[in-house]
C-alpha positions in Angstrom: 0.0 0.0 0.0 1.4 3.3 -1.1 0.7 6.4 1.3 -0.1 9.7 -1.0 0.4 11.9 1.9 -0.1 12.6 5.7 -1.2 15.3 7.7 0.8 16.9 9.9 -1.0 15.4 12.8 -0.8 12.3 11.1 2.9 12.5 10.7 3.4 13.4 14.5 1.7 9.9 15.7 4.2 8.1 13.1 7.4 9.5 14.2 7.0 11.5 17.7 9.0 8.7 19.2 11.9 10.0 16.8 11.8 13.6 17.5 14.0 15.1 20.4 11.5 17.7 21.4 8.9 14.3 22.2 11.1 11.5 22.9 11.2 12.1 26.2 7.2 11.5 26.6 6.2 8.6 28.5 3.2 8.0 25.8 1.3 9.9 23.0 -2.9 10.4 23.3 -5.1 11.1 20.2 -8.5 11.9 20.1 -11.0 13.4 18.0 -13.5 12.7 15.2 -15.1 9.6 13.4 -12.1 9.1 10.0 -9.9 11.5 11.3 -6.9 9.0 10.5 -5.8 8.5 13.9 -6.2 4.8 14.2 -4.1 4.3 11.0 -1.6 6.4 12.1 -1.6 5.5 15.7 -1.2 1.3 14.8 1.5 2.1 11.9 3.6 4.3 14.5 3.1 1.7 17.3 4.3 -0.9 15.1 7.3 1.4 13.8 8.4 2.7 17.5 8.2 -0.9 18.6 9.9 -2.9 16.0 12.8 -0.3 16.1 13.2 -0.2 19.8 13.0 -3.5 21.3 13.8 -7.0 19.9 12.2 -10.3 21.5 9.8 -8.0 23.3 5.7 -8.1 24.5 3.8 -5.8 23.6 -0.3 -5.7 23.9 -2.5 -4.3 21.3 -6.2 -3.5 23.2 -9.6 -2.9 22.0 -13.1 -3.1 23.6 -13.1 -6.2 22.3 -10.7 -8.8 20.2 -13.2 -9.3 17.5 -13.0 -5.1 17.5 -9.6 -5.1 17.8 -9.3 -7.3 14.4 -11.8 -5.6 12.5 -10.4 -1.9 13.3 -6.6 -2.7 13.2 -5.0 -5.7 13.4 -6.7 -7.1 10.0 -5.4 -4.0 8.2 -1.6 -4.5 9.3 0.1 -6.4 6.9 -1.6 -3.9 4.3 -0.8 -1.1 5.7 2.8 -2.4 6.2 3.6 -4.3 3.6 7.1 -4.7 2.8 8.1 -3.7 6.0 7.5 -6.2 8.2 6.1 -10.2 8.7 3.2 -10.9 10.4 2.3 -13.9 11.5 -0.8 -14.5 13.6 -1.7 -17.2 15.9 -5.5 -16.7 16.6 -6.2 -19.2 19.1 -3.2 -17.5 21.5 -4.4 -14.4 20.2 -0.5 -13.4 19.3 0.9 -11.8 16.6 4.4 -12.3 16.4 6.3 -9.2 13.6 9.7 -9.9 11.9 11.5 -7.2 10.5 14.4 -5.5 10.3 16.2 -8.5 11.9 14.1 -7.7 15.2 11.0 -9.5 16.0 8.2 -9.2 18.6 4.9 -10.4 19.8 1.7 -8.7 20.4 -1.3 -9.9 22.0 -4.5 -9.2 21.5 -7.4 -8.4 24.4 -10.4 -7.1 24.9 -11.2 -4.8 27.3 -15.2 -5.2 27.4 -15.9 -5.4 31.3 -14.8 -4.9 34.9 -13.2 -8.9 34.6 -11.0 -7.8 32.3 -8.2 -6.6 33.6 -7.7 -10.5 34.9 -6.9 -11.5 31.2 -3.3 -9.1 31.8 -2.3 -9.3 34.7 0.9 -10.9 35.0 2.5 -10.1 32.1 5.8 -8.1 31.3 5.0 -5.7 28.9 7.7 -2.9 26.6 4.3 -0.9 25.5 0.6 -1.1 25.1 -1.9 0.4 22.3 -5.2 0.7 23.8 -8.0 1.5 20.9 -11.3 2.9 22.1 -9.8 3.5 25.4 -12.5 5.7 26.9 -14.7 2.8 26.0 -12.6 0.0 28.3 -13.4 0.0 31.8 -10.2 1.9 34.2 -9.7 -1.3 35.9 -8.2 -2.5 32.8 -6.9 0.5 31.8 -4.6 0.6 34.8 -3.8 -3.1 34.7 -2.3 -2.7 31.2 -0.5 0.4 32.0 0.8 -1.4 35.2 2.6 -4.0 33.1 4.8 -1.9 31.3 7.3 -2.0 33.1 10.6 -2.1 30.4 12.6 0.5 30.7 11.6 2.2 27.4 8.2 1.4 27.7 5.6 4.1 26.3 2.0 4.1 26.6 -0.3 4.8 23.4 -4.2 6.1 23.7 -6.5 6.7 21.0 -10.3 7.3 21.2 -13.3 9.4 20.2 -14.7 11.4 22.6 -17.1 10.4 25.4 -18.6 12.6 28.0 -16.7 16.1 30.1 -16.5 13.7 33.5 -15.5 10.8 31.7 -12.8 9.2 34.4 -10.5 9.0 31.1 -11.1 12.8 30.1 -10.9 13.9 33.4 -7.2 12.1 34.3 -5.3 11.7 31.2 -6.9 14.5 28.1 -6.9 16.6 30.7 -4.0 15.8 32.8 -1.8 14.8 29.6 1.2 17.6 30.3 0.9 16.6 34.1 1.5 12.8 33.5 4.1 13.8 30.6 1.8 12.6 27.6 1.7 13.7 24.3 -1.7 15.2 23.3 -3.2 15.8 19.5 -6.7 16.4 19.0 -7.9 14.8 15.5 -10.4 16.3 13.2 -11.7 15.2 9.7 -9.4 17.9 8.4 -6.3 16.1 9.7 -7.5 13.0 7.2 -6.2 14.2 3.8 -7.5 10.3 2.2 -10.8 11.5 2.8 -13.0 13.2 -0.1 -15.0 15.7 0.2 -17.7 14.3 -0.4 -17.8 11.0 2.0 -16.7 13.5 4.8 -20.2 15.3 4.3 -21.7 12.2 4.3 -20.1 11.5 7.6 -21.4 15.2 8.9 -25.0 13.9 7.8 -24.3 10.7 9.5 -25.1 12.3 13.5 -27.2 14.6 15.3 -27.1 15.9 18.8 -24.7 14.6 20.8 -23.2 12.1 18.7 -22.5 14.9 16.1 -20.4 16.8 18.9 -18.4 13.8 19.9 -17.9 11.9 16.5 -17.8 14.7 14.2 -16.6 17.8 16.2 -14.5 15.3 18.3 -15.6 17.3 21.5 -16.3 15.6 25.5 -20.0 17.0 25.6 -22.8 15.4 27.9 -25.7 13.7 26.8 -28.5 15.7 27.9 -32.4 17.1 27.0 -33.9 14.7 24.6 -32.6 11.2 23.5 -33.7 11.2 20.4 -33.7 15.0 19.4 -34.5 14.0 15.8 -37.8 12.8 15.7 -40.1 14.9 14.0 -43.9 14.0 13.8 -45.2 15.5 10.9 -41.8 13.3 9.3 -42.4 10.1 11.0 -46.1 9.8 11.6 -47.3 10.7 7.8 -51.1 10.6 7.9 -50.9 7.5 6.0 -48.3 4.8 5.8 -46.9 3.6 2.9 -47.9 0.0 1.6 -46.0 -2.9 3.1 -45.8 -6.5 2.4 -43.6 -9.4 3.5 -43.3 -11.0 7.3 -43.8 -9.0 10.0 -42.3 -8.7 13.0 -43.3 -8.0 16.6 -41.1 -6.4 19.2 -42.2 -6.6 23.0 -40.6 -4.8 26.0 -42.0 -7.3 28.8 -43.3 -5.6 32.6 -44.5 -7.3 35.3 -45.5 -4.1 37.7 -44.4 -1.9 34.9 -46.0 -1.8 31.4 -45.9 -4.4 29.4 -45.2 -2.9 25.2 -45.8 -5.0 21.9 -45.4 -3.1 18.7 -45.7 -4.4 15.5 -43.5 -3.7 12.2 -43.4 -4.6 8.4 -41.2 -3.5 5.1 -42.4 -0.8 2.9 -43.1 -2.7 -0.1 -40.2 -1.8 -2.7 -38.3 0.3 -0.2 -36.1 0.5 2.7 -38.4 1.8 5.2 -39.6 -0.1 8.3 -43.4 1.1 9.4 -45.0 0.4 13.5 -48.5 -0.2 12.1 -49.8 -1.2 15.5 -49.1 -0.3 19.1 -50.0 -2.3 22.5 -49.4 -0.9 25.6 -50.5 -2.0 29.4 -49.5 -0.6 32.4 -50.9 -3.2 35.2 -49.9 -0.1 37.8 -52.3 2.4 36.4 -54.9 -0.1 35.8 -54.5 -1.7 38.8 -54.4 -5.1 37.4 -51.5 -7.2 36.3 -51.8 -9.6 34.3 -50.5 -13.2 34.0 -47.9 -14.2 31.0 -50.4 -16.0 29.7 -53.0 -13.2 29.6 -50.3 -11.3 27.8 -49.7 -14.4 25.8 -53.3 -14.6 24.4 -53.3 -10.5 23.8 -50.4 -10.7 21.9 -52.4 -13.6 19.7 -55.1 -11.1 18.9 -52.8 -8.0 18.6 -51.7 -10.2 15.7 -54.7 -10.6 14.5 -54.1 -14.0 12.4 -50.8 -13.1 11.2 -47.5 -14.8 11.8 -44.4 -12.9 12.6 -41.0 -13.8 11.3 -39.8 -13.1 14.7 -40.6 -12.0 18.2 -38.0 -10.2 19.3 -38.3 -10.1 23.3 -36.0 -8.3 26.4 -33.8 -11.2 27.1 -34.6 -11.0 31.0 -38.5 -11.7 30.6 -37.6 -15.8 30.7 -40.9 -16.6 31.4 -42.8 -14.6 28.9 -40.3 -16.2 26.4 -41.3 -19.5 27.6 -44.8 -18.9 27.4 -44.6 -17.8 23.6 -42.1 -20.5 22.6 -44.9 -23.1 24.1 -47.9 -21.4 21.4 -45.2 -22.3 18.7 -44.0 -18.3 18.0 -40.8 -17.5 17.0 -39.0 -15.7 19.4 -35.5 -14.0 19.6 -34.1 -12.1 22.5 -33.3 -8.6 21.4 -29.6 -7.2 21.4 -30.0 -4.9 24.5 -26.9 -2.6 23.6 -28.3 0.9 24.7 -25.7 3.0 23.8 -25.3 1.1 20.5 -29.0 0.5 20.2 -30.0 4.3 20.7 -27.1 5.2 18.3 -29.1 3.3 15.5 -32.3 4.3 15.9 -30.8 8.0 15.8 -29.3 6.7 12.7 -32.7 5.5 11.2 -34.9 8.6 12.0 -32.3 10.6 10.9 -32.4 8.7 7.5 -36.4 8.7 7.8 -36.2 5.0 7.8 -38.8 4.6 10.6 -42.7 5.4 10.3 -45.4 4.9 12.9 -49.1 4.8 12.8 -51.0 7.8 14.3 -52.6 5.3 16.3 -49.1 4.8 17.9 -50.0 7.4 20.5 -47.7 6.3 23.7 -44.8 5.9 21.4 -45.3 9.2 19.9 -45.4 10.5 23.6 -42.4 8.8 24.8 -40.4 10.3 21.5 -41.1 13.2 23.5 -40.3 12.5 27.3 -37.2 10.3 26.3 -34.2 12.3 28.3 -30.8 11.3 29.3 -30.3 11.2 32.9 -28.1 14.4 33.9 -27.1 13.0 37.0 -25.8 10.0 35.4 -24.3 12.4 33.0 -22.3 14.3 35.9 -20.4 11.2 37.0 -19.4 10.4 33.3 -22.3 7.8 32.2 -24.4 8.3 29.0 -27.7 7.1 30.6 -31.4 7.7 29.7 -33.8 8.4 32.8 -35.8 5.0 33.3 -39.0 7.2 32.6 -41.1 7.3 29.5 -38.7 3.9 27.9 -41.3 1.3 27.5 -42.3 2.4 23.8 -38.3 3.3 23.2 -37.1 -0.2 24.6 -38.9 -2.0 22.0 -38.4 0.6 19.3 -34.7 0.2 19.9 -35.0 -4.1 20.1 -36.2 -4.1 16.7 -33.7 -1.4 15.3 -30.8 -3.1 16.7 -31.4 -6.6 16.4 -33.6 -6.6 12.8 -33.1 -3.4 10.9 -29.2 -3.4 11.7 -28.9 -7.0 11.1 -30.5 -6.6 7.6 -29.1 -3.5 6.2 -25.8 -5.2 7.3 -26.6 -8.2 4.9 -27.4 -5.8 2.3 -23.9 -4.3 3.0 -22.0 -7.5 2.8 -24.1 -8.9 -0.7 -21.6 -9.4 -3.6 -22.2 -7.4 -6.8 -24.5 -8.7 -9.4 -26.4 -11.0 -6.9 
């Protein structure tokens, strides 16, 4: 692969290491926008500083996750080092041992997904550590990598997108970088000279709200006032739906004291569009009457009114409702219950007008509404929505993440001419 050219941030992150005015750094942290360049350029220099600096050393390369990890950077190595270096990966240790320049190393690969993480490296003796998506890893791990670099030599290398102002991360190292003797570069689309025109307005169309700060101003805002700060009614509840056709699908946020919601969705014939047609919603509390699973068993049988879904997709902690339905023969999936993700794509969709509902639809339409992110939450560096006014939005979000995302991902990944 054959570099045209590098931005001047760019060419910092591949050769700070080398400069007299940085060397003396302990470790370099980039953050910034969505395809600013700073994971290529952060990976290549990581590799460079390494494979010139130590021989027969450990090194660990970190991501939220290792399936992350591949997909971002390590699959995209040998390309974007070709010639340089050997690489020669052992998945099931999850090593990747580099030859070059009559020098070789290993890196390992973890994830850093949970609070248990940190167990997975603890132990080892490390000369440096890249840690991808930091502000997404939890500090437990964070500190348990750095912990282990204890070569003389070692550096420490940091790249993420921008979270929330009282993010623990934002707050002790963006902040703190001179303190702790870190290099600091903030990354913006501008610094990413391989990117047209064109596909970066495409990626300024991409977000609203928050996620527009963060991923394309690159900036540490809160999450706050409404979730989903893009719905528009006179956009997504036309008068009249468009004509669907194909399976449906039902999506079902499941309450015992609090209220149960089953909404049901199909295609827009010859389009992309995914329309709620019908809406149920019973809150036992109010009413003052709950109701068994099998009462909400045989009203979800006549919400469908003789039709059969292609899927129920279900909140994977109502066992029992999912038992009750899998006994009557419906097909039932548990929903991917990702809410940062999961909030993320429905953004996405009724930003792209992808997602209609019914006028009838009148509790979801009033939850678009009363959807906030919790402020408190917000001042101790979590993106949380208030558990108010979610009942509608949990299910919404079910059948965006675990149908629509699934699908137009398929669509994605279909060879040409098929």
């Amino acid at each position: 692969m054959i570099y045209q050219s590098f931005s001047r941030r760019q060419l910092l992150t591949l050769t700070w290491w080398r400069r007299a005015e940085f060397a003396g750094y302990d470790g370099i942290l980039c953050d910034g926008s969505v395809r600013s360049g700073k994971t290529l350029s952060m990976a290549v220099g990581f590799l460079l500083w390494s494979m010139e600096r130590f021989d027969g050393g450990q090194f660990a390369l970190c991501g939220k996750t290792v399936e992350s990890l591949r997909r971002n950077v390590t699959n995209l190595l040998p390309q974007w080092l070709e010639g340089l270096f050997q690489m020669e990966e052992r998945r099931s240790e999850n090593r990747i041992a580099v030859t070059g320049g009559g020098h070789r190393n290993n890196y390992y690969l973890f994830g850093g997904k949970d609070e248990s993480s940190y167990a997975q490296i603890q132990g080892m003796t490390l000369c440096g550590v890249l840690l991808d998506e930091v502000a997404l890893m939890p500090r437990s791990f964070v500190e348990q990598a750095l912990a282990r670099c204890s070569v003389p030599g070692s550096k420490f290398w940091f790249n993420c997108n921008p979270e929330g102002p009282e993010h623990w991360f934002y707050l002790e190292w963006v902040r703190q970088a001179r303190a702790r003797n870190i290099l600091y570069l903030h990354f913006t689309m501008e610094d990413n000279p391989s990117l047209a025109p064109e596909i970066r307005a495409r990626y300024e169309r991409l977000y609203t709200g928050v996620f527009y700060d963060r991923y394309v101003r690159g900036l540490w805002v809160a999450a706050e006032g409404l979730v989903y700060d893009g719905f528009d009614p006179a956009r997504h509840i036309p008068p009249t739906l468009p004509e669907t056709a194909g399976r449906c699908y039902v999506s079902v946020d499941y309450g015992t004291r609090n209220p149960t919601v089953f909404l049901l969705w199909q295609k827009e014939k010859g389009g992309d569009r995914w329309c709620c047609l019908r809406e149920y919603y019973w809150d036992g509390r109010q009413r003052q009457q709950q109701k068994t699973d099998g009462a909400y068993a045989e009203d979800l049988l006549h919400f469908l009114s003789g039709l059969y879904p292609q899927m129920v997709i279900i909140d994977p902690s109502a066992a029992s409702f999912i038992t009750e339905l899998r006994q009557l023969g419906l097909p039932v999936q548990q929903a991917d219950n990702s809410v940062l993700d999961g909030i993320r794509c429905v953004s996405d969709l009724l930003r792209e007008g992808r997602l209609l509902f019914h006028p009838d639809c009148a509790h979801t339409r009033s939850e678009f509404r009363a959807y906030v992110w919790d402020e408190g939450a917000a001042a101790q560096g979590v993106d949380r929505p208030v558990k108010e006014h979610d009942h509608c939005m949990d299910a919404v979000r079910y059948f965006a993440y675990t149908v629509v995302r699934r699908s137009s991902a398929r669509v994605s990944r279909r060879p040409r001419g098929l």
